[in-house]
C-alpha positions as CSV (number, residue, x, y, z in Angstrom):
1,X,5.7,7.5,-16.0
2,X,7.2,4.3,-18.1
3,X,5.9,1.0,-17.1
4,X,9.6,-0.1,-16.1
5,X,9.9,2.6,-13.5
6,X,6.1,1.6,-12.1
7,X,7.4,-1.9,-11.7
8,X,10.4,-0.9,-9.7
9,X,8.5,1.5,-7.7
10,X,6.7,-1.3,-6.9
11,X,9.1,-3.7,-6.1
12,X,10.1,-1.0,-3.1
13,X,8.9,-1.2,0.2
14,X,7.5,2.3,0.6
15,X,8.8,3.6,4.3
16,X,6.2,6.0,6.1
17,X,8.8,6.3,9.0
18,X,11.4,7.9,7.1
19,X,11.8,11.9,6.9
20,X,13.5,13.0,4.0
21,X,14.6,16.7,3.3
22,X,15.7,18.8,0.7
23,X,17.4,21.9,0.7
24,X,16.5,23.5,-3.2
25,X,19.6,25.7,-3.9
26,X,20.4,27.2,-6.7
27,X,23.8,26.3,-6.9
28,X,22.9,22.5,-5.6
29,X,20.2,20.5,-4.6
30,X,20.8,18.5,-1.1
31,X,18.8,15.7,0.3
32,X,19.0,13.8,3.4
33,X,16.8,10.5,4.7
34,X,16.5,10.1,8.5
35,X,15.0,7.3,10.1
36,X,12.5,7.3,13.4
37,X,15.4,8.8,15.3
38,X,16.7,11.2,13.3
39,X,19.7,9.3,12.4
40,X,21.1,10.0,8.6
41,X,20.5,6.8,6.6
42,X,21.2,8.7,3.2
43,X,22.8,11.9,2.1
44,X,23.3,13.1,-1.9
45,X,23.7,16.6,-3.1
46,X,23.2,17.4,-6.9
47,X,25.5,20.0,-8.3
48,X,23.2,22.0,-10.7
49,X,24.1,24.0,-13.9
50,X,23.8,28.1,-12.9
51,X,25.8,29.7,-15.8
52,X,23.6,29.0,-18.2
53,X,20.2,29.8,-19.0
54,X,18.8,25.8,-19.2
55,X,16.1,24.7,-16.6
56,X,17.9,21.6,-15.3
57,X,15.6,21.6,-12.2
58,X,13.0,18.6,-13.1
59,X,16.2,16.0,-14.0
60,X,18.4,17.2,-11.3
61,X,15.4,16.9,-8.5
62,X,14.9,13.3,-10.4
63,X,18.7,12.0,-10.2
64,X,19.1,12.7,-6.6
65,X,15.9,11.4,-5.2
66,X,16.8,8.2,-7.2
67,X,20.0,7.7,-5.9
68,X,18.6,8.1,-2.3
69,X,15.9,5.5,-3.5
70,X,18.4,3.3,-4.1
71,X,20.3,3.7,-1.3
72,X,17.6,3.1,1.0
73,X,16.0,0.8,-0.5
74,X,12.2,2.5,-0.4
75,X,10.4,4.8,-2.1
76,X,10.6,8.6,-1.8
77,X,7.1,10.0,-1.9
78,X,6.9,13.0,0.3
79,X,9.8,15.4,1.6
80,X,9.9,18.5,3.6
81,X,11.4,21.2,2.0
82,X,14.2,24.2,2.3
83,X,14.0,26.9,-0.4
84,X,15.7,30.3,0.0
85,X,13.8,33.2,-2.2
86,X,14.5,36.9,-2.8
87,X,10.9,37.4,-2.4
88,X,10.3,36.5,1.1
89,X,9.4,39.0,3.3
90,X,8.1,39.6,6.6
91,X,4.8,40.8,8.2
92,X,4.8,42.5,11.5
93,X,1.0,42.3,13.1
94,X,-0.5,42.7,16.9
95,X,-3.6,41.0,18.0
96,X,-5.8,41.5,20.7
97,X,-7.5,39.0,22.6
98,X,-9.8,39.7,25.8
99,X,-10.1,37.0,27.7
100,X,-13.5,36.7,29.4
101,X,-13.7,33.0,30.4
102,X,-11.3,30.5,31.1
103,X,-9.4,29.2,28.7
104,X,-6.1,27.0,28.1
105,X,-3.3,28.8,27.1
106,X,-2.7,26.9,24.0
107,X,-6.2,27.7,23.2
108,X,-5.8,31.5,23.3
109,X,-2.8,30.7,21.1
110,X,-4.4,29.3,18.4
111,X,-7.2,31.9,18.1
112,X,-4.5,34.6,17.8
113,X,-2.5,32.6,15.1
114,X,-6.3,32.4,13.3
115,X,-7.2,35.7,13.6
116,X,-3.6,36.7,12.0
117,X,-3.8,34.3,9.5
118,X,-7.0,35.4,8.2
119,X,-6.4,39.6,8.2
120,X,-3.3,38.5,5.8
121,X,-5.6,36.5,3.8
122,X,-7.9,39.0,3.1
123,X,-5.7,41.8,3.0
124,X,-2.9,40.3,0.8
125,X,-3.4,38.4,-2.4
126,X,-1.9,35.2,-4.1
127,X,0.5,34.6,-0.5
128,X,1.8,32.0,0.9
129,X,2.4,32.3,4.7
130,X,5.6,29.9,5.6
131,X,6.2,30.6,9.4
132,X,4.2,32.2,12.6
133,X,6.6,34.2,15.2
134,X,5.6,35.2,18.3
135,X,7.7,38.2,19.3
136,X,6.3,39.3,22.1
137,X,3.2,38.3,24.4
138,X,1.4,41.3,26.5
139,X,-0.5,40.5,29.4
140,X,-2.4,43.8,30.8
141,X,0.3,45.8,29.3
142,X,3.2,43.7,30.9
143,X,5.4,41.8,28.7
144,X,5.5,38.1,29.4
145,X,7.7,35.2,28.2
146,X,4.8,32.7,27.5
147,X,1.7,32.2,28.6
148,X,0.7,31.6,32.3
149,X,-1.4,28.5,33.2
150,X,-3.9,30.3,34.6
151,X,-5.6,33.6,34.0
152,X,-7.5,35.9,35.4
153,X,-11.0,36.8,33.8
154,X,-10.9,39.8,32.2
155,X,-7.3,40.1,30.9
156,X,-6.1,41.8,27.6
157,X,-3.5,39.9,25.8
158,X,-1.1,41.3,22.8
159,X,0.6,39.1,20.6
160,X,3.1,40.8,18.4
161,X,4.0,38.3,15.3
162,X,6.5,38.3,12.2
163,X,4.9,36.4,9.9
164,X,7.2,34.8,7.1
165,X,5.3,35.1,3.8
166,X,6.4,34.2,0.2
167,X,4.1,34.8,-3.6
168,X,2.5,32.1,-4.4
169,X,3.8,32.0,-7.9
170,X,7.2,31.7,-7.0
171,X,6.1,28.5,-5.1
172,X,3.6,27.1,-8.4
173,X,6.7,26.1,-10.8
174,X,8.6,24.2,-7.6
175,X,5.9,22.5,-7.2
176,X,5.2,21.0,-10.4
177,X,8.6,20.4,-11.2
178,X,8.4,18.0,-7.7
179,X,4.7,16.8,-9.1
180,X,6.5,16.0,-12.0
181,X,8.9,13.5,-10.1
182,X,5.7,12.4,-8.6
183,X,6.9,13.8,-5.0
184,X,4.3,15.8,-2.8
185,X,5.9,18.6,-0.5
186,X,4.8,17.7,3.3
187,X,6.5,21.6,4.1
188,X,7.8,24.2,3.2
189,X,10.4,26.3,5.1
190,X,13.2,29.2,4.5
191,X,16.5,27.7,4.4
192,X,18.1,30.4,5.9
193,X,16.0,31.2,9.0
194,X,16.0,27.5,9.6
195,X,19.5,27.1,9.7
196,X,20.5,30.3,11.3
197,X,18.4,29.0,14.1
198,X,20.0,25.7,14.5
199,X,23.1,27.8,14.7
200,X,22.2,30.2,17.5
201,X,22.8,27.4,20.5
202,X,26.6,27.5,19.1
203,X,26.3,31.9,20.4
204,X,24.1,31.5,23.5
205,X,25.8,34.2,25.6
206,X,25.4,37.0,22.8
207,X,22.2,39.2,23.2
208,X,22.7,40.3,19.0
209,X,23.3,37.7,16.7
210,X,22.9,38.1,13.0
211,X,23.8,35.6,10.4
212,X,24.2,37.2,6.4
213,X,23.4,33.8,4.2
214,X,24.9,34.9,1.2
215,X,23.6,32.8,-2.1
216,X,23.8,32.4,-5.9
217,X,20.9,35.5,-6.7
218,X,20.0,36.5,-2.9
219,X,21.4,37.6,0.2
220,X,19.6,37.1,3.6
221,X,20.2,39.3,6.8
222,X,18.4,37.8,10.0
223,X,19.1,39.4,13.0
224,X,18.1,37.7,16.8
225,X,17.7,39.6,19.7
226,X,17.6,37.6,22.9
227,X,17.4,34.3,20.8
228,X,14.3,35.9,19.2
229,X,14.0,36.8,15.6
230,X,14.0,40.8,15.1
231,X,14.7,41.4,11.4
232,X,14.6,39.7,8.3
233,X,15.8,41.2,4.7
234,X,16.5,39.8,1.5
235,X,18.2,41.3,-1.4
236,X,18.4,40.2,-4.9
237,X,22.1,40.3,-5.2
238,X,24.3,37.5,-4.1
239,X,27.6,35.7,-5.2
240,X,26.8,35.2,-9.1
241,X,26.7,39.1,-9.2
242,X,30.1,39.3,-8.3
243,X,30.6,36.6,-11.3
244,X,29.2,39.4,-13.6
245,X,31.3,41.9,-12.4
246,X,34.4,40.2,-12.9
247,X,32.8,38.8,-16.4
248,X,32.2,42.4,-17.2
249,X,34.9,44.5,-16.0
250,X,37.9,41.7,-16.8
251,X,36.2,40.8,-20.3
252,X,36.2,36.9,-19.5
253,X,32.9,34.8,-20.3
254,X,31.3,33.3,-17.4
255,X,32.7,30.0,-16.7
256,X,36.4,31.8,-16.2
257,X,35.1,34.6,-14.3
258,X,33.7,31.8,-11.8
259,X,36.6,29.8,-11.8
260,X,39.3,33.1,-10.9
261,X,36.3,33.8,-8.0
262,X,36.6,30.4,-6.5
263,X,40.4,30.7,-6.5
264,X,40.2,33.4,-4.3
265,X,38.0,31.3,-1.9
266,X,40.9,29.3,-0.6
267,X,43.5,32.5,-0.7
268,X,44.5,34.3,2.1
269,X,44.6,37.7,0.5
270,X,43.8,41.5,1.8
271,X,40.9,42.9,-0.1
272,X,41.2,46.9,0.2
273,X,40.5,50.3,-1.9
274,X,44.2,50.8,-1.1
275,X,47.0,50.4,-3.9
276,X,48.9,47.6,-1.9
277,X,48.7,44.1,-3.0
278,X,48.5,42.0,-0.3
279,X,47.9,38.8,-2.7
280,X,48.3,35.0,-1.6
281,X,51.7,34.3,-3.7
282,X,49.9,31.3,-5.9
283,X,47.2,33.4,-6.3
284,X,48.7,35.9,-7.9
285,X,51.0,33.9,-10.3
286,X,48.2,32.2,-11.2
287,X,46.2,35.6,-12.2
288,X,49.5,36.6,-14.1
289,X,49.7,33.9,-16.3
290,X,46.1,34.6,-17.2
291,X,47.2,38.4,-17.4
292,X,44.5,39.4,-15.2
293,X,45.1,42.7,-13.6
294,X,45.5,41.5,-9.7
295,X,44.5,45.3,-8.3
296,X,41.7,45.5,-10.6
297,X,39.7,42.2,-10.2
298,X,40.1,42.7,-6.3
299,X,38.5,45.8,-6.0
300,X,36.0,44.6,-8.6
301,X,35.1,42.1,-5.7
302,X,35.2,44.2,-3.2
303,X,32.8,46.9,-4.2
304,X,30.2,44.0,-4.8
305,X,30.6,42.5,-1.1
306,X,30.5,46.3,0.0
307,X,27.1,46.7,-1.7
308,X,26.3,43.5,-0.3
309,X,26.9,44.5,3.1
310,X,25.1,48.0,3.5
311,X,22.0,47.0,1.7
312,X,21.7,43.9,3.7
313,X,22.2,45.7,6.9
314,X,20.8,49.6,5.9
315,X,17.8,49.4,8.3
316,X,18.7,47.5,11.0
317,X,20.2,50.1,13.0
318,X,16.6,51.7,12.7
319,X,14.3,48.5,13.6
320,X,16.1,47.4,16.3
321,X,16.0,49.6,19.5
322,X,20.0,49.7,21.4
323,X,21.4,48.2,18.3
324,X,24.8,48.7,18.5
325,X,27.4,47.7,15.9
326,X,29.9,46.8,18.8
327,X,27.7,44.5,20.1
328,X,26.8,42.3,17.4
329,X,28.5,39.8,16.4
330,X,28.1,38.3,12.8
331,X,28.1,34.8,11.5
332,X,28.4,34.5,7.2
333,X,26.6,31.3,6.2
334,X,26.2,30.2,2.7
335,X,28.4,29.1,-0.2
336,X,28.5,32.5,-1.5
337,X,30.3,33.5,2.3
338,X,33.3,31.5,1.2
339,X,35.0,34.6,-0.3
340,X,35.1,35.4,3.9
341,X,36.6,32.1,5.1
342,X,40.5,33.2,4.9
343,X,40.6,36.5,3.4
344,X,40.8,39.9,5.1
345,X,38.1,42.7,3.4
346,X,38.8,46.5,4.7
347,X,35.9,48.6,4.3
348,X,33.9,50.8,6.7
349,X,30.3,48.8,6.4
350,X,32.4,45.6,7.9
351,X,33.9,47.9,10.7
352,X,32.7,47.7,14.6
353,X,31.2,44.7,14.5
354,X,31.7,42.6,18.1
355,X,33.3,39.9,15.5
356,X,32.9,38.7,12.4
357,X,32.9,35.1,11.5
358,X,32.6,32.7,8.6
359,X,30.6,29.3,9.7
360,X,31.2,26.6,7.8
361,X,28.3,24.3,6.8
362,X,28.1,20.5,6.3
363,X,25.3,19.1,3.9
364,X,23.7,17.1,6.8
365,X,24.0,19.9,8.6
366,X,21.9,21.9,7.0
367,X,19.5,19.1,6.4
368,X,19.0,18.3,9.8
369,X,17.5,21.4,11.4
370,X,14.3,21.1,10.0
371,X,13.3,17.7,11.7
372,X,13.2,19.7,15.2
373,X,12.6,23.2,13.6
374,X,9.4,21.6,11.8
375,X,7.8,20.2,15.0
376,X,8.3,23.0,17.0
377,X,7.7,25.9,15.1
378,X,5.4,24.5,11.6
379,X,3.3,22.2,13.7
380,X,0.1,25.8,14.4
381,X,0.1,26.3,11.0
382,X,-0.4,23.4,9.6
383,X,-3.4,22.8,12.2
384,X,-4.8,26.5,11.5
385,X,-4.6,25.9,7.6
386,X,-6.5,22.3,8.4
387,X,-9.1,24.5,10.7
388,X,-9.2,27.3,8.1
389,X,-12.6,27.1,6.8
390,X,-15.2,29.4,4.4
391,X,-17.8,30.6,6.9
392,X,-21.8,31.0,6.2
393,X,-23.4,34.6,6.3
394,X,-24.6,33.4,10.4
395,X,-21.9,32.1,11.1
396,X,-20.0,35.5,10.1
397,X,-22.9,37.4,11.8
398,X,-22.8,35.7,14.9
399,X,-18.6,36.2,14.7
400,X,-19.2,40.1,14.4
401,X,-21.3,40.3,17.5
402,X,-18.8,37.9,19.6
403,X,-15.9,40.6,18.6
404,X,-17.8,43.6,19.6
């Protein structure tokens, strides 16, 4: 750090009450500042460079937090953070606790999430666990919405969890690149579960709601049941795959194949394995002066969003008992969804859905989310990692004998 940026950090009045959060995209970096009451006081977004092989990551994560510095007039030292990874995956685990003495509910809570935390540990290597779930709570065999106040001695209890996990060495060079800026990460959350569930109170009345977050290198499928997360799956393709495609099929370099992709986000055009061309008119006399082949580069498109589609939902239909495509209704989310907003794609994987609908997203809006998402569903984590401690060989002993 130059001794000209360590006077001007110091001239800035360094703000604990602030909450600042980024959402790490590939495509673009976003970052929002909200005061005590969650009110926006700043809001940036840093296009990055993605067609080329250059790690802009460090500069563009310095640029934007210095603008917001600016704007605010305070230092920056912490943020909570929103990353989306091909690499997540979910855990599905039950534990049993028998209750034998009274105990608060929040109590039996927090020795469940304890006892979960520490099988993955020691079964699972070089993890990161990012979010708890609580799918299901049975008491005695009977399922039960939450915890009663009081209960009976003697009473078996069954939490079924997702757990959210992530390798840790996809999280070490994030890190460093925000250590570099001299910015700890207060936490860490997926970007597309955090978002998706923000966006659930605008669908209250559906029982299935599943939201497809399609981005730059990944594609997320999360699927709620009741308001309740049921299934999670990533795959590593998304909407620069469909850039490569084009690239390769049309012979163009990168940069044009991205720009004749993006023209066909603000078309209205029919996207078919037919022969008919039901092409915006601009569109197409645009494409002609190019001499792109109009037919070609569509279907080119559409065989990548058809792959898309049934890997992202091939086994949903097989987690998720009564699923049935007529009664879910799907909400595309993500930049890379833009291809969806007014253009009409014919194939049988997008067929039978209840509805199918593009929601478009604001930068604060996908900033915002986290403040309420974090408190509610980060805050038993961050206490188990805090109570998470190496125990002594009696201390283990005496555990063993308490479990039998």
């Amino acid at each position: 750090m130059t001794l000209g940026y360590q006077k001007q950090l110091s001239s800035l009045m360094i703000n604990k009450k602030i909450n600042t959060v980024i959402d790490l995209g590939k495509s673009a970096i976003r970052l929002c500042v909200f005061d005590e009451n969650k009110k926006v006081i700043s809001s940036s977004i840093e296009e990055r460079e993605y067609l080329s092989n250059v790690n802009n990551l460090k500069n563009s994560i310095r640029k934007i937090i210095r603008k917001s510095e600016k704007e605010i007039s305070s230092h920056i030292n912490k943020v909570s953070l929103l990353i989306d990874d091909a690499d997540y995956f979910i855990l599905d685990l039950s534990i049993k606790k028998k209750i034998d003495q009274i105990q608060i509910p929040d109590e039996i809570r927090r020795a469940a999430f304890l006892d979960c935390s520490q099988i993955i540990n020691q079964s699972y290597k070089n993890i990161n666990i990012v979010n708890f779930f609580i799918n299901k709570i049975l008491i005695d065999g009977v399922e039960a919405i939450k915890l009663p106040e009081s209960l009976k001695d003697n009473v078996n209890i069954v939490f079924q969890f997702k757990v959210l996990c992530l390798p840790n060495k996809n999280l070490i060079k994030i890190k460093r690149e925000f250590k570099d800026n001299n910015i700890n990460i207060k936490n860490i959350f997926c970007s597309s579960l955090v978002r998706s569930n923000s966006y659930l109170n605008f669908f209250k009345n559906e029982k299935f709601t599943a939201f497809l977050d399609i981005g730059l290198h990944r594609s997320t499928f999360i699927l709620y049941e009741n308001k309740k997360l049921s299934y999670f799956n990533n795959i590593s393709i998304g909407s620069h795959h469909i850039t490569k495609d084009i690239s390769y099929i049309i012979k163009l370099n990168l940069e044009e194949s991205e720009q004749i992709k993006k023209i066909f986000n603000k078309s209205e055009s029919d996207f078919s394995f037919s022969d008919k061309d039901y092409s915006n008119e601009k569109i197409t006399k645009k494409l002609i002066n190019k001499k792109i082949p109009i037919d070609l580069l569509k279907k080119v498109i559409l065989a990548r969003v058809d792959e898309i589609f049934k890997l992202s939902f091939k086994d949903a239909q097989f987690s998720i008992q009564n699923l049935l495509k007529e009664e879910l209704l799907l909400v595309l989310i993500g930049r890379g969804s833009k291809l969806f907003d007014k253009n009409t794609f014919n194939f049988e994987s997008v067929e039978n859905f209840k509805d199918i609908i593009f929601y478009e997203e604001n930068d604060r809006e996908i900033c915002k989310p986290v403040l309420e998402y974090g408190s509610v569903n980060n805050i038993e984590i961050v206490n188990f990692k805090k109570s998470t401690k190496k125990q002594g060989i009696f201390e283990k002993f005496f555990n063993l004998f308490q479990k039998i």
